[in-house]
BAVOBA-444798 format. One record per residue (C-alpha): residue number from 1; residue in three letters; z, x, y. Coordinates in steps of 0.2 Angstrom, whole numbers. Each point is the difference from the previous one (the first is absolute). Layout:
SITE num residu    pz    px    py
SITE NUM    ALA     Z     X     Y
...
This chain:
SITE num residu    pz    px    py
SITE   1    UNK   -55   100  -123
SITE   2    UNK     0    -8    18
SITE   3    UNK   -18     4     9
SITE   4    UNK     4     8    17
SITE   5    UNK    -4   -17    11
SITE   6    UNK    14    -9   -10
SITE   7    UNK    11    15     2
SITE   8    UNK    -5     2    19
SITE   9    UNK     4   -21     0
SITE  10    UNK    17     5    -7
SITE  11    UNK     5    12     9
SITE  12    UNK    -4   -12    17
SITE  13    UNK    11   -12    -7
SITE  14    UNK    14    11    -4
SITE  15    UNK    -1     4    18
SITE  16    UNK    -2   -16     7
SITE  17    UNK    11   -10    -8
SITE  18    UNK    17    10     3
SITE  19    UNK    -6    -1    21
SITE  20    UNK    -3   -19    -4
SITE  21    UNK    19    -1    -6
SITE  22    UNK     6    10    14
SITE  23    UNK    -4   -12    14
SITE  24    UNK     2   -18   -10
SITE  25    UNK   -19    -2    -2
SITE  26    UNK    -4   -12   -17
SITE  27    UNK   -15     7   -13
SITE  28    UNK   -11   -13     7
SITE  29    UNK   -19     4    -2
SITE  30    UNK    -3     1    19
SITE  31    UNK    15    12     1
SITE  32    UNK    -3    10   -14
SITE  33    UNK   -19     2     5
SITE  34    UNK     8     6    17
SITE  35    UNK    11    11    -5
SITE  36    UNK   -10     8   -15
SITE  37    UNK   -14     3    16
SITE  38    UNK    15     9     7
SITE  39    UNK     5    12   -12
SITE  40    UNK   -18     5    -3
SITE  41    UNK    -2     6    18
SITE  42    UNK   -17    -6     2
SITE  43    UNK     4   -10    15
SITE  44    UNK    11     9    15
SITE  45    UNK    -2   -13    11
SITE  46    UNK     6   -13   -11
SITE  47    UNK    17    11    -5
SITE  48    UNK     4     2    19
SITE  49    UNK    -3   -21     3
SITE  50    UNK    12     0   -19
SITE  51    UNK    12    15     9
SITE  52    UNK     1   -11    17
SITE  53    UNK     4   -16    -8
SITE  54    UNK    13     6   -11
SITE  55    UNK     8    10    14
SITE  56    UNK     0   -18     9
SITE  57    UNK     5   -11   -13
SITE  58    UNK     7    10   -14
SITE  59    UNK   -13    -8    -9
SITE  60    UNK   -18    -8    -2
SITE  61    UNK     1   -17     3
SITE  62    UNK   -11    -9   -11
SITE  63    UNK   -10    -7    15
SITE  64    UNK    -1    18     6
SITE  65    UNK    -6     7   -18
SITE  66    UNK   -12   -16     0
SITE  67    UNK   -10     8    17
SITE  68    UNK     2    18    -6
SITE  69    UNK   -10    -5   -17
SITE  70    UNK   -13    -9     9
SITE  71    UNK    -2    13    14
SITE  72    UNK     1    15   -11
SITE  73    UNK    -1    -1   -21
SITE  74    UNK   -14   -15     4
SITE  75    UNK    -8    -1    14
SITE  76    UNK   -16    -7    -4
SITE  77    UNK    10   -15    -4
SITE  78    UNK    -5    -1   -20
SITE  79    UNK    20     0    -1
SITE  80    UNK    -1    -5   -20
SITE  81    UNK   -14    13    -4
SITE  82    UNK    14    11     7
SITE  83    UNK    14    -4    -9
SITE  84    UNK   -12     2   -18
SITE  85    UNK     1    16     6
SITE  86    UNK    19     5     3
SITE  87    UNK     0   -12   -17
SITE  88    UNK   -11     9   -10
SITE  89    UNK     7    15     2
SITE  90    UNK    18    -6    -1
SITE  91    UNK    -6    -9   -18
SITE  92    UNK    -8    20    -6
SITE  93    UNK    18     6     5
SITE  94    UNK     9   -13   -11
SITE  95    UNK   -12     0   -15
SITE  96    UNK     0    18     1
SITE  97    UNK    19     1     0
SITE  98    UNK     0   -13   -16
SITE  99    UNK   -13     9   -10
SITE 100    UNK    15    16     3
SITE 101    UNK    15   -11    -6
SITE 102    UNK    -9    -8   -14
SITE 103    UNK    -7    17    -6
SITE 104    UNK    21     3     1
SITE 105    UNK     2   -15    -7
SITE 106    UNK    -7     3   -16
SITE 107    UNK     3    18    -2
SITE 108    UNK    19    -7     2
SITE 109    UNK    -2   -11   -15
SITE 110    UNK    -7    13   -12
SITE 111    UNK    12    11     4
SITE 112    UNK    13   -12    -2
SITE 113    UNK    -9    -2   -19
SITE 114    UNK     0    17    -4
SITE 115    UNK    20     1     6
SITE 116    UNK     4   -15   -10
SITE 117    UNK   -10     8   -14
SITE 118    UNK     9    16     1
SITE 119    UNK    17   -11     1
SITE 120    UNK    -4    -8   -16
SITE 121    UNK    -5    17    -9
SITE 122    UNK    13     9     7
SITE 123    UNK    13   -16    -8
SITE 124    UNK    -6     7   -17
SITE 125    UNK     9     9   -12
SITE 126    UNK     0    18     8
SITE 127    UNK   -10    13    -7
SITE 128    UNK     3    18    -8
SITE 129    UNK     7    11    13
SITE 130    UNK     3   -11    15
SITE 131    UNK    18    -4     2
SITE 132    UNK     9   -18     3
SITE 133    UNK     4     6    18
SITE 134    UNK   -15     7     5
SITE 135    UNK   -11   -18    -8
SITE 136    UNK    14    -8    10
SITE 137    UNK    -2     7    18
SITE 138    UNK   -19    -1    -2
SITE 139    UNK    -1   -19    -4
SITE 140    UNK    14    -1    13
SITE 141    UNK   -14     8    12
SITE 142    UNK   -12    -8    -4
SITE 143    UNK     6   -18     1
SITE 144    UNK     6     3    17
SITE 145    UNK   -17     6     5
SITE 146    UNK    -7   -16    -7
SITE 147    UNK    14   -12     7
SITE 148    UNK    -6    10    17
SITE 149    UNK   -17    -3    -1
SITE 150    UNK     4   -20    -5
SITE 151    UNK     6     0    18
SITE 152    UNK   -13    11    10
SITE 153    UNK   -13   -11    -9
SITE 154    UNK     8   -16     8
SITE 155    UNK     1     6    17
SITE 156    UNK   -18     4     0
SITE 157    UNK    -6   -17    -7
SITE 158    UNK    12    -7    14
SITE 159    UNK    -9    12    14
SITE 160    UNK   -17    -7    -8
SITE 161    UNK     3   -18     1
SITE 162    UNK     7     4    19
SITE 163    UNK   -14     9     3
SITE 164    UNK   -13   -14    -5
SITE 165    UNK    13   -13     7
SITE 166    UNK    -4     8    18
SITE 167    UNK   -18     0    -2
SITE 168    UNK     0   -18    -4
SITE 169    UNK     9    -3    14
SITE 170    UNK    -9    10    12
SITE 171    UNK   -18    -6    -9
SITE 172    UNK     6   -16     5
SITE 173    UNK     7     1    18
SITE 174    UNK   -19     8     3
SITE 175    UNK    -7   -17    -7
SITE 176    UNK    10   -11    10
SITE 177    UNK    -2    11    16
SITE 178    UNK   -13   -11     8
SITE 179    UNK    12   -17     0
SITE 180    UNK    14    12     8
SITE 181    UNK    -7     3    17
SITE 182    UNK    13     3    13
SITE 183    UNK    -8    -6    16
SITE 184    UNK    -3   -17     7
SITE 185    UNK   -18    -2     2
SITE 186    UNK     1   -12    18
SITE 187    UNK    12    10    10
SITE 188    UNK    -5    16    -7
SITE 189    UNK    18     7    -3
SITE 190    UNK    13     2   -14
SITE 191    UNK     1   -17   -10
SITE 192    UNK    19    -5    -8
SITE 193    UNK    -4     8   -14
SITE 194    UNK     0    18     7
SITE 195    UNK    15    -7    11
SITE 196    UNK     8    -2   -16
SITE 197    UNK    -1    16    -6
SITE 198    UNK    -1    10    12
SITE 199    UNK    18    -6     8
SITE 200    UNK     8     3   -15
SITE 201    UNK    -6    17    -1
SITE 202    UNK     2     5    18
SITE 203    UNK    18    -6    -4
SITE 204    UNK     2    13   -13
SITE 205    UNK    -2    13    13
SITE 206    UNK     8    -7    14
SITE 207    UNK    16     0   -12
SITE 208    UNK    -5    19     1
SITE 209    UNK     3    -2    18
SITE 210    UNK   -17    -1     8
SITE 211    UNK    -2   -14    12
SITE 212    UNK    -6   -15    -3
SITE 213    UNK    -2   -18    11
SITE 214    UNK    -6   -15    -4
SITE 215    UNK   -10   -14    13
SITE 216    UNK    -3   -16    -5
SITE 217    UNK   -13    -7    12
SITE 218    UNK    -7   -21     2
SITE 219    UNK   -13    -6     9
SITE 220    UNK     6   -11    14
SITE 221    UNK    -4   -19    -5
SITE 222    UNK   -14     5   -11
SITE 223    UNK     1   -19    -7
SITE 224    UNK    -6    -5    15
SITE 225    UNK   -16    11     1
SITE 226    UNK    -5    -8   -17
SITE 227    UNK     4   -17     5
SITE 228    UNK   -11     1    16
SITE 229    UNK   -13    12    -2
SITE 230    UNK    -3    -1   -21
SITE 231    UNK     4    14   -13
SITE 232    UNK   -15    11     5
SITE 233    UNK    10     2    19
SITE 234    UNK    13     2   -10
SITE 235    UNK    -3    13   -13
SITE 236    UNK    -9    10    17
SITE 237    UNK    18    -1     6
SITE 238    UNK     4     7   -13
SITE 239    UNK   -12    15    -1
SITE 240    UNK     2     4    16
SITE 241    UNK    17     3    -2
SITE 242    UNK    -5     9   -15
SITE 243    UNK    -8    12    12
SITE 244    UNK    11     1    10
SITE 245    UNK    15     5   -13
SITE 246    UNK   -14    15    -9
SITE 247    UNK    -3     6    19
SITE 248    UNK    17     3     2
SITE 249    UNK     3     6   -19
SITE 250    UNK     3    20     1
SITE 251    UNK     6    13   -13
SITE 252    UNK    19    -6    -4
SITE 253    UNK    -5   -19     6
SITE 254    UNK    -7   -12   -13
SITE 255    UNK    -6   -17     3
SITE 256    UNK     1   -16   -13
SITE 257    UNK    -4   -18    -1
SITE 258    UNK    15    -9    -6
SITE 259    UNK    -6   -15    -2
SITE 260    UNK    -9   -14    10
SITE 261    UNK     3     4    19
SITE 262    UNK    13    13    -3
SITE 263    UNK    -3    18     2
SITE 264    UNK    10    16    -6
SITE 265    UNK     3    19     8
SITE 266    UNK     8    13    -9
SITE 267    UNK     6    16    10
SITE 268    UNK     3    15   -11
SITE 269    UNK     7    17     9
SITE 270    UNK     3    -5    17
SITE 271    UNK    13    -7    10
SITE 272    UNK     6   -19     4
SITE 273    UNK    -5     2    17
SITE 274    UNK   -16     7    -4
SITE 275    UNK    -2   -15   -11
SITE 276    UNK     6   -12    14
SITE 277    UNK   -14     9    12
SITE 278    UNK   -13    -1   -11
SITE 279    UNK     5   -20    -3
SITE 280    UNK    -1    -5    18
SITE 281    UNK   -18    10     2
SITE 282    UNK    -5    -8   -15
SITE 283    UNK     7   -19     8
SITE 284    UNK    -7     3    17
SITE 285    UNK   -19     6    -7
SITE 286    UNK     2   -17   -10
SITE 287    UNK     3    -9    14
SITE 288    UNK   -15     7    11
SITE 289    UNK   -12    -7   -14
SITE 290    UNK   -12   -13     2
SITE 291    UNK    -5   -11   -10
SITE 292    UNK   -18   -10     8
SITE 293    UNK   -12   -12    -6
SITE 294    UNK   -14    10    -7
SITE 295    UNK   -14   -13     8
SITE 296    UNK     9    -1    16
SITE 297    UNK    10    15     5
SITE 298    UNK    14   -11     6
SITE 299    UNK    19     6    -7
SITE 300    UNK     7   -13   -10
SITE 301    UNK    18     7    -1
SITE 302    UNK    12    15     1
SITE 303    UNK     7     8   -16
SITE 304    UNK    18     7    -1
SITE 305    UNK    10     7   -13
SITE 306    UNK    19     0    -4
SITE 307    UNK     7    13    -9
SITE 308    UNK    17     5    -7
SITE 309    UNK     6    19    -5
SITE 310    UNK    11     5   -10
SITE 311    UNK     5    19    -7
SITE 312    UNK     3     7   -17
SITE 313    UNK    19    -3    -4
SITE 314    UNK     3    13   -15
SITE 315    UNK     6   -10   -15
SITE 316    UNK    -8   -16     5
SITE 317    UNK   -15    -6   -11
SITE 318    UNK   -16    -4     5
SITE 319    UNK     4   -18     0
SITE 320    UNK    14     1    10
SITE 321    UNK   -10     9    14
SITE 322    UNK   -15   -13     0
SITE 323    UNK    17   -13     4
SITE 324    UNK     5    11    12
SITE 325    UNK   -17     3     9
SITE 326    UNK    -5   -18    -1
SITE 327    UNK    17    -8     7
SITE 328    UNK    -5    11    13
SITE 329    UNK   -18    -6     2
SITE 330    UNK     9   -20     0
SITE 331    UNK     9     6    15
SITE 332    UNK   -15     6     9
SITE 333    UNK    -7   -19    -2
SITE 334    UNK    15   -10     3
SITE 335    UNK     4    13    15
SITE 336    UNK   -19    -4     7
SITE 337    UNK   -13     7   -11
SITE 338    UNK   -11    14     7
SITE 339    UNK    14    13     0
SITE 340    UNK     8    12   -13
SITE 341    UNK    19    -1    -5
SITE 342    UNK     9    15    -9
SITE 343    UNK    10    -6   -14
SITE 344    UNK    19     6     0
């Protein structure tokens, strides 16, 4: 029998998991840890931050799911001792749930014996008293029962091998968790990665009809900050903007490094004009940054950003709407830099 911790574990992720499908979320560790936290009830303010972002997004976004595990399933910051945890128990659930089927299993095969037995017997010369007909129906019984038992013994060696399939999966996304951070370490936001798949998740629910733009952002001649101050000017540059994009980052907002100088916002929920305003404060407080000499105080150059916008098109694919958000960002260079164009 199953202890009551592995039933408890299994009845969490019976809950979890149909909530998880519902709104799109994969059965990663991070999420599952999340969501199994969730169902338990143990942490109200962490279901009304899950409740808030789902009403937003229509999802967790992985970055989002990232903070919510530091913040609330670890927040000591011992992130893999965490995860042993939710693994643990998630291993108890899966053994437990093998010992039932193999117990099945083998029960299954003797009885499928004992009918094949009783099939051979029965094919015997009939005894005293028992008539053709009635020898006959009974061996017809019972080699249905046994055909029947064939198959029900196949679908619970499938269920088995799925079952450890999964766990060796999961076993080994929790190994590898560590190389999969999604946040770059110099400008403190969202790295490509997390960009990656994050878009093409928040483009699942915007095909659902919930809002979603996309601004692509460059630094303004970054080049030449390397080229006259060093890479250490540069890469403050680069943090500072950093800042500057978290600062402005907000519940439905997301921030990402693309790549190099190139920034990324994702607006999910509100309006295109919403997401033009927020893009001209987010320009103009660039714009009013300084970047001085630390020895002598003196301002060495200004800092702009261009940034193009584009909104969700239903049917488009996430590729498609990059090209579209950065034809708009080559436009706001070639038009003068330190400006934002919308794109058609």
């Amino acid at each position: 029998m199953i202890s009551a911790s592995v039933e408890k574990a299994a009845e969490r992720l019976r809950k979890a998991v149909p909530i998880m499908v519902k709104h799109g979320i994969p059965v990663t560790p991070v999420n599952y840890a999340l969501w199994y936290t969730y169902v338990s009830n143990d942490d109200p303010t962490l279901n009304r931050r899950i409740d808030d972002i789902v009403a937003t997004y229509g999802t967790v976004p992985f970055s989002r799911a990232a903070d919510l595990f530091r913040e609330h399933v670890s927040p000591d910051g011992e992130h893999d001792a965490a995860l042993a945890r939710v693994k643990e128990d998630l291993e108890k659930m899966v053994q437990g749930i093998g010992q039932e089927l193999n117990a099945t299993l083998s029960g299954t095969r003797d009885f499928n014996t004992l009918l094949d037995e009783c099939s051979r017997d029965l094919r015997s010369p009939p005894s005293s008293g028992n008539s053709f007909e009635d020898v006959f129906g009974t061996v017809e019984k019972l080699l249905q029962g046994s055909t029947a038992m064939h198959e029900s013994s196949a679908r619970f060696e499938q269920k088995l091998k799925t079952a450890n399939a999964e766990i060796r999966r999961l076993r080994d996304e929790m190994d590898a968790l560590r190389h999969n951070a999604m946040h770059d370490e110099l400008t403190g936001v969202n790295n490509r990665r997390a960009f990656d798949t994050e878009l093409a998740q928040l483009a699942q629910q915007a095909a659902r009809g919930v809002p979603l733009h996309l601004a692509m952002l460059d630094i303004d001649h970054f080049k030449q900050f390397n080229d006259r101050f060093g890479h250490q000017v540069g890469d403050r540059v680069l943090s500072l903007v950093g800042k500057q994009l978290n600062d402005t980052g907000k519940l439905g907002v997301s921030a990402y490094r693309y790549g190099g100088e190139e920034f990324a916002l994702a607006f999910c929920g509100g309006s295109a004009d919403q997401a033009v305003e927020l893009c001209e404060n987010l320009r103009m407080s660039v714009e009013r940054l300084a970047l001085k000499d630390n020895r002598s105080g003196e301002r060495l150059a200004h800092i702009s950003i261009s940034i193009g916008l584009a909104s969700y098109r239903i049917g488009e694919s996430t590729d498609e709407f990059v090209a579209r958000a950065d034809h708009a960002l080559y436009k706001a260079k070639q038009g003068g830099r330190n400006r934002l164009c919308r794109a058609e």
